[in-house]
N, CA, C and O of each residue as an XYZ file, in Angstrom:
544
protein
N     194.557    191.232    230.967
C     193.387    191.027    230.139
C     193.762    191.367    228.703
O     194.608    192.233    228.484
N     193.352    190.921    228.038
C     193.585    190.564    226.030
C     192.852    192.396    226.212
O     192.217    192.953    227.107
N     193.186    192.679    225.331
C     192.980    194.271    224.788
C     193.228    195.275    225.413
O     192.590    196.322    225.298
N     193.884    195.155    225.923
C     194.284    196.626    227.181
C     195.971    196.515    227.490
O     196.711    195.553    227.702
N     196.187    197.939    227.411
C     197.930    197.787    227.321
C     198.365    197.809    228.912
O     197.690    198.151    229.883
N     199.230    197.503    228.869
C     200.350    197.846    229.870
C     200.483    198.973    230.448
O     201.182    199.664    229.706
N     200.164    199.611    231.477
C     200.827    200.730    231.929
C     202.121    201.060    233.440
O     202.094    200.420    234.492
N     202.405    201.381    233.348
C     203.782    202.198    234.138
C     202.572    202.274    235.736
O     201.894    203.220    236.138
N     202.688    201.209    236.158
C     202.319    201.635    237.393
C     202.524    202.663    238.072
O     201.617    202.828    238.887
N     203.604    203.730    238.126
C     203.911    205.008    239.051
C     203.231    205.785    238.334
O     202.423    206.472    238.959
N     203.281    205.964    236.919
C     202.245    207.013    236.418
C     200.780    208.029    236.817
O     200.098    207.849    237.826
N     200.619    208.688    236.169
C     199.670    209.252    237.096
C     198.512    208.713    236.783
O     198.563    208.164    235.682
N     197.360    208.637    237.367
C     196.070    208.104    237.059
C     195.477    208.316    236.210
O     194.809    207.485    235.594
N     195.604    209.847    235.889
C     194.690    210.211    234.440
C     194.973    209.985    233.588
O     194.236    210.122    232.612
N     196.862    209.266    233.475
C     197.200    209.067    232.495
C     197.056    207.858    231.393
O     197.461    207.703    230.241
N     196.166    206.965    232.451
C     196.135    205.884    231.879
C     194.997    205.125    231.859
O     194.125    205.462    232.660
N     194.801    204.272    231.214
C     193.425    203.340    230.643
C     192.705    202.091    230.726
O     191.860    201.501    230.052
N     193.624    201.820    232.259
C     193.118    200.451    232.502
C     192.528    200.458    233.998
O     192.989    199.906    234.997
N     191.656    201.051    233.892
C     190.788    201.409    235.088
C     189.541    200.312    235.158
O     189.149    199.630    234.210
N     189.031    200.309    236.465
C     188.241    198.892    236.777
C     187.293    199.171    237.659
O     187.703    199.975    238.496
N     185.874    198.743    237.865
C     185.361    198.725    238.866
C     183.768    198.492    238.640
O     183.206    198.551    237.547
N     183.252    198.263    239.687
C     181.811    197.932    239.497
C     181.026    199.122    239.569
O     181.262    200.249    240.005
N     179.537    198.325    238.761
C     178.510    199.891    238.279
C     177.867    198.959    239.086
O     177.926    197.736    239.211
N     176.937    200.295    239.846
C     175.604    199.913    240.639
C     174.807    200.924    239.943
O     175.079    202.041    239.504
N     173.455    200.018    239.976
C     172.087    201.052    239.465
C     171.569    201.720    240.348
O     171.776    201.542    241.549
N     170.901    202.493    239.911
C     170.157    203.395    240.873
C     168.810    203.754    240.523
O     168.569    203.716    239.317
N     167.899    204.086    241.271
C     167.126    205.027    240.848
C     167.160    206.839    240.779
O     166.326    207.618    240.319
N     168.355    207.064    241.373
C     168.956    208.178    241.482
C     170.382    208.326    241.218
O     170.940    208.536    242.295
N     170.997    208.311    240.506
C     172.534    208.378    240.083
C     173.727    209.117    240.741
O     174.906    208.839    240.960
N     172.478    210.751    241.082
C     173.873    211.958    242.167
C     173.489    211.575    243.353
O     174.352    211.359    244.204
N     171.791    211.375    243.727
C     171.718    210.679    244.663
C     172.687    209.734    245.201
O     173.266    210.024    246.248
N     172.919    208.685    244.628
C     173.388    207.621    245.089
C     175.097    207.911    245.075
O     175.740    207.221    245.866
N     175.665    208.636    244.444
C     176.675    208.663    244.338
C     177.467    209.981    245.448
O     178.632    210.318    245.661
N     176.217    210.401    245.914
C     176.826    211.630    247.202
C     176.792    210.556    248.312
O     177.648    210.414    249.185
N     175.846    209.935    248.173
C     175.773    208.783    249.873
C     177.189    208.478    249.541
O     178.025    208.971    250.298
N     177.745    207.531    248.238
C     178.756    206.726    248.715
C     179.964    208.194    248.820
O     180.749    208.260    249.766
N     179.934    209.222    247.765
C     181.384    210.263    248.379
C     181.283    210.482    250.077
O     182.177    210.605    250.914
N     180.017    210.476    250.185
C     180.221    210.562    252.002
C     180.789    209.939    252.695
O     181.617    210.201    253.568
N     179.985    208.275    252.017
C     180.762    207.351    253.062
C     181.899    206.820    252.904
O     182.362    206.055    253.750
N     182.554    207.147    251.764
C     183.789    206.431    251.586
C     185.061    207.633    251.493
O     186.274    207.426    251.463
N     184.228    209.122    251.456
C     185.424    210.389    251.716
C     186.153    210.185    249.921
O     187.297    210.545    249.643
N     185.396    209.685    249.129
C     186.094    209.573    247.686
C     185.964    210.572    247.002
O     185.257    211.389    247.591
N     186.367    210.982    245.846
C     186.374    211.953    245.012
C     185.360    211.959    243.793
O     185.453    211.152    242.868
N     184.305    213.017    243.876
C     182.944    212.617    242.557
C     183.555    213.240    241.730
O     183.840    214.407    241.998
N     184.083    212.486    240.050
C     185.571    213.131    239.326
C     184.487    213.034    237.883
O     185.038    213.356    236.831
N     183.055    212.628    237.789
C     182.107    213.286    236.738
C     180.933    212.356    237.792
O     180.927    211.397    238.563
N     179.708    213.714    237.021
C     178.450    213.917    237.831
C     177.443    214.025    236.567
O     177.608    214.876    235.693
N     176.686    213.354    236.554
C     175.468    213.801    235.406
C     174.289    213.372    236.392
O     174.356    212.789    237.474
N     173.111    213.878    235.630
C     171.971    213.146    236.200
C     171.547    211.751    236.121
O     170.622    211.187    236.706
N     172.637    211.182    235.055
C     172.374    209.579    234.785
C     173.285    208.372    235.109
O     172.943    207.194    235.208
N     174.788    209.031    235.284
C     176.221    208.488    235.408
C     177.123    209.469    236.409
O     177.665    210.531    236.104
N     177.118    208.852    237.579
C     178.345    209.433    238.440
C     179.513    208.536    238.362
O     179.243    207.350    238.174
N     180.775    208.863    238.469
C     182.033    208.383    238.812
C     182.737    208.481    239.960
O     183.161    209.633    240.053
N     183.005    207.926    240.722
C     183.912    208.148    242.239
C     185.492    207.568    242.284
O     185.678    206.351    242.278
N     186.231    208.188    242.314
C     187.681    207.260    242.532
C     188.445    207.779    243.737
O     188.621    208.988    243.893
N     189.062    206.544    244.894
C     189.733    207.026    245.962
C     190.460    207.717    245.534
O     191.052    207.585    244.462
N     190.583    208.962    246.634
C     191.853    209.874    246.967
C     193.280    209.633    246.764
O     194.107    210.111    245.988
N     193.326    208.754    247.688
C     194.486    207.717    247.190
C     195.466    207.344    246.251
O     196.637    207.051    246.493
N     194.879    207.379    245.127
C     195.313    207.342    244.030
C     194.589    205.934    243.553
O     193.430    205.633    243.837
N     195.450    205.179    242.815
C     195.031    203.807    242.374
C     193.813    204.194    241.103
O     193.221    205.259    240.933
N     193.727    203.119    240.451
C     192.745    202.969    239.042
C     191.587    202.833    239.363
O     190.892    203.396    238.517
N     190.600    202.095    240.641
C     189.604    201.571    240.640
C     188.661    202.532    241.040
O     189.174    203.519    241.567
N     187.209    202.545    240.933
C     186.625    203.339    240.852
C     185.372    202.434    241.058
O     185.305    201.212    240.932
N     184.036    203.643    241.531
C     182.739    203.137    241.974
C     181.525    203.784    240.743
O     180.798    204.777    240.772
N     181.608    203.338    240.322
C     180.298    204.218    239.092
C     179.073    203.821    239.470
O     178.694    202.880    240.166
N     178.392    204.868    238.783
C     176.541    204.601    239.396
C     175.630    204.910    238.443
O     175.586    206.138    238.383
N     174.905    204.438    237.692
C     174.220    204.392    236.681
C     172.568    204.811    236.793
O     172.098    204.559    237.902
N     171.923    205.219    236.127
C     170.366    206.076    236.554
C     169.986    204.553    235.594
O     170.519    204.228    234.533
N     168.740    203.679    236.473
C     168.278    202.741    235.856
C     166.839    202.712    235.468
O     166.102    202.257    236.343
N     166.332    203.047    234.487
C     164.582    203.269    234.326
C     163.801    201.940    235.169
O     163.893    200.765    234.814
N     163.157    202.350    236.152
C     162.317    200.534    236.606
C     163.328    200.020    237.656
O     163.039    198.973    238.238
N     164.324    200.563    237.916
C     165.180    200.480    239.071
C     164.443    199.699    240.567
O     163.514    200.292    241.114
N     164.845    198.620    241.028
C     163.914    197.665    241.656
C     164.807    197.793    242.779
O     165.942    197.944    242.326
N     164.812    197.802    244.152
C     165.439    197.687    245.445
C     165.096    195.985    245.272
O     164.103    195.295    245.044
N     166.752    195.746    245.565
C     167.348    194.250    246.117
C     166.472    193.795    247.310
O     166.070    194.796    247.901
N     166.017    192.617    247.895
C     165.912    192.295    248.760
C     167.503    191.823    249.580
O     168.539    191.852    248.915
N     167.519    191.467    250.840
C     168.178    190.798    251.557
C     167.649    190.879    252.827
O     167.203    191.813    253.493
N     167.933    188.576    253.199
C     168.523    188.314    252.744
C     167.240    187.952    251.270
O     166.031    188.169    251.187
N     168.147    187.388    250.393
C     166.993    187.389    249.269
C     165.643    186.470    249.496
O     165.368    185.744    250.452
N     165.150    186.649    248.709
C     163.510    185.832    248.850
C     163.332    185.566    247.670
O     163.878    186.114    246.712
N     162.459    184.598    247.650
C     162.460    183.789    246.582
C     161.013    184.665    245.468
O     159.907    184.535    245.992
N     161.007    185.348    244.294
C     160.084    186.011    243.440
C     160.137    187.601    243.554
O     159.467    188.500    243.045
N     161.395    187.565    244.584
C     161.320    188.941    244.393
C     162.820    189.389    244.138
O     163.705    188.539    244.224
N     163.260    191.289    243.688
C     164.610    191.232    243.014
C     165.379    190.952    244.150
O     165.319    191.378    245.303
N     166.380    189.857    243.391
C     167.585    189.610    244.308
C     169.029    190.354    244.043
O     169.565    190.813    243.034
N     169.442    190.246    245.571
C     170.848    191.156    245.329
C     171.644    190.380    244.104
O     171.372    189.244    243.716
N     172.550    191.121    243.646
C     173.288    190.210    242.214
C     175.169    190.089    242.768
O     176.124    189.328    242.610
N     174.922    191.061    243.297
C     176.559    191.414    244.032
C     176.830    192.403    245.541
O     175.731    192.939    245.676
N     177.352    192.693    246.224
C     177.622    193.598    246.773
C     179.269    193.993    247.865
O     180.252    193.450    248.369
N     178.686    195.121    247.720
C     179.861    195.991    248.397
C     180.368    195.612    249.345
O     179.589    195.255    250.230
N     182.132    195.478    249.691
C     183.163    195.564    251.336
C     184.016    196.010    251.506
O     185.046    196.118    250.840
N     183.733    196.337    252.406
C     184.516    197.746    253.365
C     185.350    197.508    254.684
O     184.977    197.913    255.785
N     186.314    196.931    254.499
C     187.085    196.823    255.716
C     187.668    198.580    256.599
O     188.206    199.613    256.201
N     187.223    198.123    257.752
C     186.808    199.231    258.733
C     187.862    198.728    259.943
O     188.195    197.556    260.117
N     188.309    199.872    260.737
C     188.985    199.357    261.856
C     188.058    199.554    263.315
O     188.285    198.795    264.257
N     187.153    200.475    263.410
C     186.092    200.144    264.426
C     184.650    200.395    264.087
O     184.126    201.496    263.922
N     184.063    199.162    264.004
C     182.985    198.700    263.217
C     181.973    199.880    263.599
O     181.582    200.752    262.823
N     181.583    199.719    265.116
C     180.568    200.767    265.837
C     180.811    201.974    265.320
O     179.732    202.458    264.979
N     181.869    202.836    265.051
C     181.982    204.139    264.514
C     181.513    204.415    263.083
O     181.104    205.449    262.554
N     181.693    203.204    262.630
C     181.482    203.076    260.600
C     180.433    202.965    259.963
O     180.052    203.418    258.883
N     179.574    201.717    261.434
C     178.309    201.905    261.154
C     177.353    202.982    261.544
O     176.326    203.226    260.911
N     177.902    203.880    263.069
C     176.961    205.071    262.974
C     176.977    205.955    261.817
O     176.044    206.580    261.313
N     178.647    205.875    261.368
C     178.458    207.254    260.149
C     177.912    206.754    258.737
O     178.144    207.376    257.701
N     177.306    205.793    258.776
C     176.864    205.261    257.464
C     175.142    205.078    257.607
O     174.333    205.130    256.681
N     174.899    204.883    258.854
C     173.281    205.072    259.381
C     172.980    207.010    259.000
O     171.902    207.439    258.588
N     174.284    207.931    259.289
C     174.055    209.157    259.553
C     173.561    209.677    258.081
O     172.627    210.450    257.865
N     174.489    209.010    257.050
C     174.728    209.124    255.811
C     173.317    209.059    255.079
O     173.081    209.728    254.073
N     172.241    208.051    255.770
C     171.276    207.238    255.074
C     171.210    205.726    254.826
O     170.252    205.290    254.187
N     172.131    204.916    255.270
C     171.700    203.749    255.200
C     171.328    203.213    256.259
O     171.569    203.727    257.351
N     170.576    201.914    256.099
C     169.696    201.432    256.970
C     170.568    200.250    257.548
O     171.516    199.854    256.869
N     170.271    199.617    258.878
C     170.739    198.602    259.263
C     170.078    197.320    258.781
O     168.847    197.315    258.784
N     170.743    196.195    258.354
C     169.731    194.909    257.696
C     169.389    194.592    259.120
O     169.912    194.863    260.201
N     168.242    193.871    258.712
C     167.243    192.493    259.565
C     168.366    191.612    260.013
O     168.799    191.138    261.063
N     168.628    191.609    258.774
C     169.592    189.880    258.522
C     171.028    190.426    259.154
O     171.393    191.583    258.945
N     171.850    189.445    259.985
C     173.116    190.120    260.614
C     173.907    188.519    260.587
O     173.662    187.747    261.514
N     174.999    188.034    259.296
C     174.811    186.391    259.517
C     176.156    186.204    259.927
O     176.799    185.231    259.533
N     176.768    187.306    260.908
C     178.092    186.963    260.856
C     178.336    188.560    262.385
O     178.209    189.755    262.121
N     178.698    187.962    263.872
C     179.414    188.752    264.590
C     180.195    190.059    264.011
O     179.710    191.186    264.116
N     181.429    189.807    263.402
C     182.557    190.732    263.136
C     182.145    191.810    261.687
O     182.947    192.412    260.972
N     181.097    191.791    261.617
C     180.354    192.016    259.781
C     179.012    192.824    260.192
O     178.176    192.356    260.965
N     178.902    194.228    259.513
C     177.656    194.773    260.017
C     176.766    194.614    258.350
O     177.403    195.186    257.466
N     175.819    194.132    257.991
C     175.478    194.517    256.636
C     174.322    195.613    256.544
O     173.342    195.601    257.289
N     174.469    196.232    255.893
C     174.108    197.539    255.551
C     173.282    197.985    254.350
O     173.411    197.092    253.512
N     172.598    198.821    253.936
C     171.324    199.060    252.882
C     171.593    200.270    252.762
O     171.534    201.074    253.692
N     172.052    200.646    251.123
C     172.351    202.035    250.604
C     170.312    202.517    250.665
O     169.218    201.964    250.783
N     170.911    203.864    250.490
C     169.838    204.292    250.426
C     168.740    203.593    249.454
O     167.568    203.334    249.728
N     169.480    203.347    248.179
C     168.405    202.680    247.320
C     168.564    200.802    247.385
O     168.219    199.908    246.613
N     169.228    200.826    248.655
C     168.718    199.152    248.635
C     169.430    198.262    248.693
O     169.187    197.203    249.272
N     170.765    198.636    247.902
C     172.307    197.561    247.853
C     173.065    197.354    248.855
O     173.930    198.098    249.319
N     172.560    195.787    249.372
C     173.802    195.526    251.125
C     175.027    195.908    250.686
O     175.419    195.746    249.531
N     175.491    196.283    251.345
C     176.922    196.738    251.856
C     177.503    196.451    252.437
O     177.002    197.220    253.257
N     178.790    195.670    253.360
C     179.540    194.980    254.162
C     180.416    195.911    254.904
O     181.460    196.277    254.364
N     180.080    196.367    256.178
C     181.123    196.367    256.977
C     181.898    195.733    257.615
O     181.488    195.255    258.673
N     183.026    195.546    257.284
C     183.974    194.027    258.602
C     185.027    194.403    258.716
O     185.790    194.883    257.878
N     185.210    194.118    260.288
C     186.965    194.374    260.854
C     187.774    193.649    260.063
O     187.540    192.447    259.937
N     188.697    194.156    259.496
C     189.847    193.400    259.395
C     190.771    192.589    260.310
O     191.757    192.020    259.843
């Protein structure tokens, strides 16, 4: 991408500036951002009441941020027509689906209505955003 340098892939993470990843809104920001450290076992690496940050353990650049949204509207799915629609969402390749989805029901999310695919569980964060579980 035009404006962003080069970095030394082996380097360490903090060391560098080309980090990536999607913001979800919330109506709760630590809220929302303890469901996903739960469910994804990630690291909460800044916490405010308005902006959380999460980045795998792992290492790697990418990261899950969560934003406090005034008027914050729960997504429908699947969508309906006049009311807020999902804009994007989350996937999670899992190696046994049944185990991933109890600990993510345990966590707080809900199971969808809508199920448009066998091998794929879709899923509802606490505040509303499907989520994709699927075997690889």
């Amino acid at each position: 991408m035009r404006g962003r340098r080069d970095f030394d892939r082996t380097a360490d993470k903090w060391s560098r500036s080309d980090w990536w990843g999607p913001v979800l809104d919330a109506s709760d920001a630590r809220a929302l951002a303890h469901f996903y450290r739960d469910l994804l076992d990630w690291e909460l690496v800044r916490e405010s009441d308005n902006h959380c940050i999460l980045h795998p353990r792992d290492g790697g650049v990418a990261h899950l941020a969560i934003q406090e949204a005034a008027g914050y509207e729960r997504p429908t799915w699947p969508n309906e027509q006049g009311r807020q629609q999902m804009m994007s969402h989350l996937d999670f390749e899992v190696s046994d689906l049944p185990v991933a989805v109890e600990h993510a029901l345990e966590l707080g999310a809900q199971l969808a209505d809508f199920q448009p695919q066998e091998d794929v569980r879709v899923l509802l964060d606490p505040d509303g955003h499907p989520f994709c579980l699927y075997l690889g």
